[in-house]
C-alpha positions in Angstrom: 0.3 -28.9 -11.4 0.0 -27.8 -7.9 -1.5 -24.4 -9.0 -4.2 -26.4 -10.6 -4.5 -28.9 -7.6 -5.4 -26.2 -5.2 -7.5 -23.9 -7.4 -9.7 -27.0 -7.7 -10.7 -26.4 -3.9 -13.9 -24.6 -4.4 -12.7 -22.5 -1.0 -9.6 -21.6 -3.1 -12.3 -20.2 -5.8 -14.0 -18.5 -3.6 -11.7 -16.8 -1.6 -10.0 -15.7 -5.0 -12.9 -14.0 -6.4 -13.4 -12.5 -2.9 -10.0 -10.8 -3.4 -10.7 -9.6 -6.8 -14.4 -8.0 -5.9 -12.6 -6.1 -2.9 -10.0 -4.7 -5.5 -12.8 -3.9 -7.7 -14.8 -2.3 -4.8 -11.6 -0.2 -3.8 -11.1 1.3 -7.5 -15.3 2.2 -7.7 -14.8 3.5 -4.7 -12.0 5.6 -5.0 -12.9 6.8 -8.5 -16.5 8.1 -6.9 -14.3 9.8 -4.0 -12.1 11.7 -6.2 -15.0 12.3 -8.8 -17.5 13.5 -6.2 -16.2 14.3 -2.8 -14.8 17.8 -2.1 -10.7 17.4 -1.4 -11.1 13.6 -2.0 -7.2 12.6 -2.5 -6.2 8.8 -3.1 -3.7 8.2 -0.2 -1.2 6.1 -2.3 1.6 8.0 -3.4 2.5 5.7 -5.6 -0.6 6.6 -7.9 -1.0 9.7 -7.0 -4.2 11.9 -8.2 -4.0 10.3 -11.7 -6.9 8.2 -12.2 -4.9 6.2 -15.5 -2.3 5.4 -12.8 -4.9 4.4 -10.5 -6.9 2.2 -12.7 -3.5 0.8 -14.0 -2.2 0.0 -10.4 -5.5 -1.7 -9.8 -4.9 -4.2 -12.8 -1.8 -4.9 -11.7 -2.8 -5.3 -8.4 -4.8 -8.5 -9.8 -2.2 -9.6 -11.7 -0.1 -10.0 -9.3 -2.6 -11.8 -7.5 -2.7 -14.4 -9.4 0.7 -14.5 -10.2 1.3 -15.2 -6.3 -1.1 -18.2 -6.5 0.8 -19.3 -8.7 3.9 -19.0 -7.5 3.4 -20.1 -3.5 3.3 -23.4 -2.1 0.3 -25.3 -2.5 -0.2 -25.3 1.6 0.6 -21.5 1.4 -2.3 -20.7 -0.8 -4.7 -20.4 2.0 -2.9 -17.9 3.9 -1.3 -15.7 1.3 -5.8 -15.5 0.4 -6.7 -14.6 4.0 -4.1 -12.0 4.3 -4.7 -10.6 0.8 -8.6 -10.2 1.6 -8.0 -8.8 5.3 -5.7 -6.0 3.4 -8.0 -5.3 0.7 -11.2 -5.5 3.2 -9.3 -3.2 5.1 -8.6 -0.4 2.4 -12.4 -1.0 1.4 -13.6 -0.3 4.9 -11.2 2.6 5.0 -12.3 4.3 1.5 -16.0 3.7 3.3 -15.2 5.4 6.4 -14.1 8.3 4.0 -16.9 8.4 1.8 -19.7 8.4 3.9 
């Protein structure tokens, strides 16, 4: 019930899609580094040079998104968005930086 409560908060909304646009943004922009850059490498070793694994780690990276929405406090939910976007942001800028 408190899940729904706070996803009613059009901020909430918001800042949820914001998160899922940057993760989107990281995987185009990885898969156009490792596709068309010369000695492009993805820098998590986790998913390695594999682009399944990196496309797979992206889904899940969602899921457990909203799986943490889910699972917070209501008065948490703010927070665990703002840190989740300034993360994401972050590898967005960084993949950026790298790319052009």
């Amino acid at each position: 019930m408190m899940y729904a409560l706070a996803l009613a908060s059009s901020a909430v909304e918001e800042r949820r899609i914001a998160f899922h646009v940057l993760n989107a943004a990281d995987l185009a922009a990885t898969l156009h580094c490792l596709n068309r850059v010369q000695g492009c490498r993805e820098a998590n070793p986790i998913y390695g040079q594999d682009k399944k694994k990196i496309i797979i780690g992206k889904v899940l990276t969602s899921v457990l998104y909203e799986v943490g929405l889910k699972k917070i406090p209501q008065d948490q939910i703010p927070a665990y968005q703002y840190i989740s976007i300034g993360i994401m942001g972050g590898v967005v800028a960084w993949n950026l930086k790298i790319i052009f």
